[in-house]
C-alpha positions in Angstrom: 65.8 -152.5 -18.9 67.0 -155.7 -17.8 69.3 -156.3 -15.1 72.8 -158.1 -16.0 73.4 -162.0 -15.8 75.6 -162.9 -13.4 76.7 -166.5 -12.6 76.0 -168.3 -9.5 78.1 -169.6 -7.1 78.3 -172.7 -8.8 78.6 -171.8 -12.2 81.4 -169.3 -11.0 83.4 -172.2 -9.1 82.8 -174.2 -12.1 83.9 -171.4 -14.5 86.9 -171.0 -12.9 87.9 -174.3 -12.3 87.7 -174.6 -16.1 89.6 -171.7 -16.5 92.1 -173.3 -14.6 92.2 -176.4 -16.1 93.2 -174.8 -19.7 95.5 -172.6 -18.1 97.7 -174.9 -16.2 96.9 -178.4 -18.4 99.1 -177.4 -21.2 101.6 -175.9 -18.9 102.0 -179.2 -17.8 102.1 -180.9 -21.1 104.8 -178.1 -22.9 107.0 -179.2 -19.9 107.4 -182.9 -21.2 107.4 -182.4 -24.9 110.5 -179.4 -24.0 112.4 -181.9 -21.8 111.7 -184.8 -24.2 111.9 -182.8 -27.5 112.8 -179.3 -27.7 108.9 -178.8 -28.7 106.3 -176.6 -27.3 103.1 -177.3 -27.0 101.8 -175.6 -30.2 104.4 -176.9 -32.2 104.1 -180.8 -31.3 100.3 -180.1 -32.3 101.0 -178.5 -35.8 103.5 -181.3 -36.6 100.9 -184.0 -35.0 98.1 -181.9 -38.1 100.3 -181.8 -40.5 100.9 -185.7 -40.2 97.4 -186.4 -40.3 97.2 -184.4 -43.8 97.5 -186.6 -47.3 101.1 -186.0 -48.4 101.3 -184.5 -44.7 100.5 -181.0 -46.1 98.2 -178.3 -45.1 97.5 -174.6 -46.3 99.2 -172.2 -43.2 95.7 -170.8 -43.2 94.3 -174.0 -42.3 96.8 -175.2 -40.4 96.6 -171.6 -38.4 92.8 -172.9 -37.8 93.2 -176.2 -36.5 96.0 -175.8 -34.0 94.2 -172.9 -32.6 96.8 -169.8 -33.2 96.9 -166.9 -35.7 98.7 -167.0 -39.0 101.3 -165.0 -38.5 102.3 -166.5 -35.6 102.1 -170.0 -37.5 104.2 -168.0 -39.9 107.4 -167.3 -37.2 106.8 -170.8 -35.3 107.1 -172.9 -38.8 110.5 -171.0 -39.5 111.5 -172.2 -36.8 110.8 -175.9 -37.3 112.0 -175.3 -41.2 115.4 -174.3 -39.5 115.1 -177.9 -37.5 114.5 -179.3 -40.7 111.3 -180.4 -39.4 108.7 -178.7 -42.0 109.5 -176.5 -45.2 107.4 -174.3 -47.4 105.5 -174.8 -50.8 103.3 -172.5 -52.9 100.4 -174.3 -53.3 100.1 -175.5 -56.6 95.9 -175.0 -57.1 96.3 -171.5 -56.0 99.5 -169.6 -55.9 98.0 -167.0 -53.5 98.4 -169.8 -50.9 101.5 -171.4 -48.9 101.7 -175.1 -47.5 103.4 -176.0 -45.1 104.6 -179.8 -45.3 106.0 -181.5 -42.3 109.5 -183.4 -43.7 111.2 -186.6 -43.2 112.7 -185.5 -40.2 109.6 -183.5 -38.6 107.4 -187.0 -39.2 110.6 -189.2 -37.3 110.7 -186.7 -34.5 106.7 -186.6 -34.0 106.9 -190.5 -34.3 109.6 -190.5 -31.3 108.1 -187.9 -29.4 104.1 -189.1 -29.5 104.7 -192.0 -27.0 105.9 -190.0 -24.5 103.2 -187.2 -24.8 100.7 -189.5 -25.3 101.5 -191.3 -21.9 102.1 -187.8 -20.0 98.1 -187.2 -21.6 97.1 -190.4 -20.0 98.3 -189.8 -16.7 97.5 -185.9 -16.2 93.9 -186.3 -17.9 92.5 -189.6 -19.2 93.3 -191.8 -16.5 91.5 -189.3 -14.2 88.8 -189.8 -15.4 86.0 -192.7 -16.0 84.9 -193.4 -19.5 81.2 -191.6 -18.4 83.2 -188.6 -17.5 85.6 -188.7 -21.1 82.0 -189.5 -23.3 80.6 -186.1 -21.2 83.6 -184.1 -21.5 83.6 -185.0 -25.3 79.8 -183.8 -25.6 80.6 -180.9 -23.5 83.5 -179.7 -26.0 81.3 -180.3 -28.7 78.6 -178.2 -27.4 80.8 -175.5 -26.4 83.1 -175.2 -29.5 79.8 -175.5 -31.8 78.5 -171.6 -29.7 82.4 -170.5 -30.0 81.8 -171.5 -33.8 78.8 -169.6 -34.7 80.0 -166.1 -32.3 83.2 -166.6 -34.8 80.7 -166.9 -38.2 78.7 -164.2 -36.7 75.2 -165.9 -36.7 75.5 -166.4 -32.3 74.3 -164.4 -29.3 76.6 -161.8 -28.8 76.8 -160.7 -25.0 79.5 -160.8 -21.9 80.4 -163.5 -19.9 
């Protein structure tokens, strides 16, 4: 029998640093977009998807996926942006089973007005922190990490605590 892993000192202090980071980071951001928009965080990122889809639509399911949140929860957060007039619901026409979601008129002129200011309040909390070394590793590091997260989801990783 083998005796549990545990992390160093190190890897604890930089564990929970980390764990601070994406804890308190997007605390930080939500704060702008809601004084600047009336957005949280999650919902300036589904509008920011959706216009980055062709015809600026997207199944919910896939939508659910990319900004990182279950469907359902997509499902009560974009009836409250249809209600802004910000997005509004389809059937999707190759497969009924399906609902897109497709950001409106409105939604994309909000985004367009809101992005400058998020996208400066990014630059000064994160990138301008750090060197361009430090953004190239942090990329790499994401990667690395997201690809194990990836395969644990698929069910082909090491399954074990942390």
């Amino acid at each position: 029998m083998t005796s549990p892993r545990r992390l160093t000192d190190d890897q604890l202090a930089a564990w929970r640093g980390f764990v601070k980071l994406v804890q308190t980071l997007p605390v930080v951001l939500e704060l702008q977009l809601q004084q600047d928009s009336k957005l949280s965080f999650v919902e300036y990122h589904v509008l920011a998807h959706l216009s980055e889809q062709p015809e600026r639509r997207l199944r919910m399911s896939e939508l659910a996926g990319l900004a990182g949140t279950e469907l359902s929860r997509l499902s009560h957060m974009v009836t409250r942006l249809e209600k802004r007039g910000f997005v509004r619901r389809e059937p999707d026409p190759g497969n009924g089973r399906y609902t897109r979601a497709i950001l409106t008129d409105a939604g994309f002129a909000h985004l367009a007005d809101t992005a400058p200011r998020h996208a400066g309040r990014v630059l000064d909390m994160f990138v301008d922190v750090l060197d361009p070394d430090e953004l190239r590793t942090l990329h790499r590091i994401s990667d690395k990490v997201l690809a194990r997260v990836d395969r644990e989801r698929s069910g082909t990783g090491n399954r074990g605590p942390v």
